[in-house]
C-alpha positions in Angstrom: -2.5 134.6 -25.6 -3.3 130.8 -26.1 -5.3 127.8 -25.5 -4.0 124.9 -24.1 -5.0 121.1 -24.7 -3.7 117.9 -23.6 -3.6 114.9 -25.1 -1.8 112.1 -23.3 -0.9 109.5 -25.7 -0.8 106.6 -23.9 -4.6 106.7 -24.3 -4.2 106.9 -28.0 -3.5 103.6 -29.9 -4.6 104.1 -33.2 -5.6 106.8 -35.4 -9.2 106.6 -34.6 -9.0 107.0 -30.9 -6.6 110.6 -32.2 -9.9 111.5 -33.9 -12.2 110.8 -30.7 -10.3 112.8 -28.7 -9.2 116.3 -30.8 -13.4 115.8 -31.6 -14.1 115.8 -28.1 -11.2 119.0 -26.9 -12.2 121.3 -30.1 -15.8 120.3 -30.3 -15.9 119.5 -34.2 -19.6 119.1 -35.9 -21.2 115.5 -36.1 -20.3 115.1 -39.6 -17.1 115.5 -39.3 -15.3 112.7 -41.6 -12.7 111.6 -39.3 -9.9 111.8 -41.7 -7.3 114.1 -42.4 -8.9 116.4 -44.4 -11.8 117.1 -42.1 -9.5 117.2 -39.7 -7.5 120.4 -41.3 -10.7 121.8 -42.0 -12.2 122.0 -38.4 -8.4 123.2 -37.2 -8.5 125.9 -39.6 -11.9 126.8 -38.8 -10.7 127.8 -35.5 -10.4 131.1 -36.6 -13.4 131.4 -38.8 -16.1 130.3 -35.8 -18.9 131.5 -38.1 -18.0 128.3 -40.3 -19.3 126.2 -36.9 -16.7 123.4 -37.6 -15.0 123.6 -34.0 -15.9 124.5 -30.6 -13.1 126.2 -29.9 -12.6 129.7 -31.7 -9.2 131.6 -32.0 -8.9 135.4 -32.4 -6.1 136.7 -35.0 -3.4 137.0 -31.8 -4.7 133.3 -29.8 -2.9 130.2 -30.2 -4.1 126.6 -29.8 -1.3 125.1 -27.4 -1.5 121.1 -28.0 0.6 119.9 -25.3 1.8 116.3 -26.7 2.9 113.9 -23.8 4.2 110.5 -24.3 3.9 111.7 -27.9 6.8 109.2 -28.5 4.3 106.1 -28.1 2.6 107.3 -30.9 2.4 105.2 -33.8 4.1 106.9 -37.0 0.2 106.9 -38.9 -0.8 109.1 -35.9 2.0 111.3 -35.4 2.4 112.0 -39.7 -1.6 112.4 -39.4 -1.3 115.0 -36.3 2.0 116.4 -37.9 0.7 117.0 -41.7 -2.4 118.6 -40.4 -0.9 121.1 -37.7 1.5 122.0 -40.7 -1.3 122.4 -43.4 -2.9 124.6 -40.8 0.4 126.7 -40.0 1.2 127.2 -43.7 -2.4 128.5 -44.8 -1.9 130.8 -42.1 1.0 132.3 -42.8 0.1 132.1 -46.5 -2.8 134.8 -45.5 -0.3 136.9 -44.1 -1.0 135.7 -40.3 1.2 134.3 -37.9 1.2 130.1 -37.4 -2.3 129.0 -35.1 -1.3 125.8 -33.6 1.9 124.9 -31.5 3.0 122.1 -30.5 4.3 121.3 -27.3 6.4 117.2 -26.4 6.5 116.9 -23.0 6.8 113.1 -21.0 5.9 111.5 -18.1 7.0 108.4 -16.4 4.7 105.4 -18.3 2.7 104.0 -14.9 
């Protein structure tokens, strides 16, 4: 079973605006620190809802689907940011004996 988000990057333009909107689909707390360590911390908390970093919760089977599109106009500080942290994620996962949380799906549309 999974979860599907959508994050069009051609509304993304720097790192910041990647924060504003994986804060506003997961639903991270109002301290979060907008960096990449808060950032793998809310996306592993996805599993752990009782740690109240993200909005969106994950049983042991569910996966977060981020569908990427136009991920390619990305700037390479986003996409190593988004990359590094959906790894970090993946890896403490199947470190614990569990399979990967977070896919990632590229997918793109004609620029308008």
């Amino acid at each position: 079973m999974e979860k599907r988000i959508t994050i069009d990057f051609r509304k993304i333009s720097d790192i910041s605006d990647l924060h504003d909107k994986l804060d506003d689909e997961l639903g991270f707390p109002d301290f979060y620190g907008r960096n990449i360590h808060a950032l793998i911390d809310c996306l592993q908390s996805m599993r752990f809802p009782e740690e109240g970093m993200s909005r969106v919760v994950l049983g042991n089977e569910e996966v977060l689907m981020l569908e990427l599109i136009n991920f390619s106009n990305a700037n390479m500080v986003i996409i190593n940011s988004l990359l590094v942290a959906v790894e970090t994620v993946n890896q403490r996962e199947l470190d614990r004996g569990r399979k990967h949380s977070i896919l990632l799906a590229m997918s793109f549309t004609e620029s308008r």
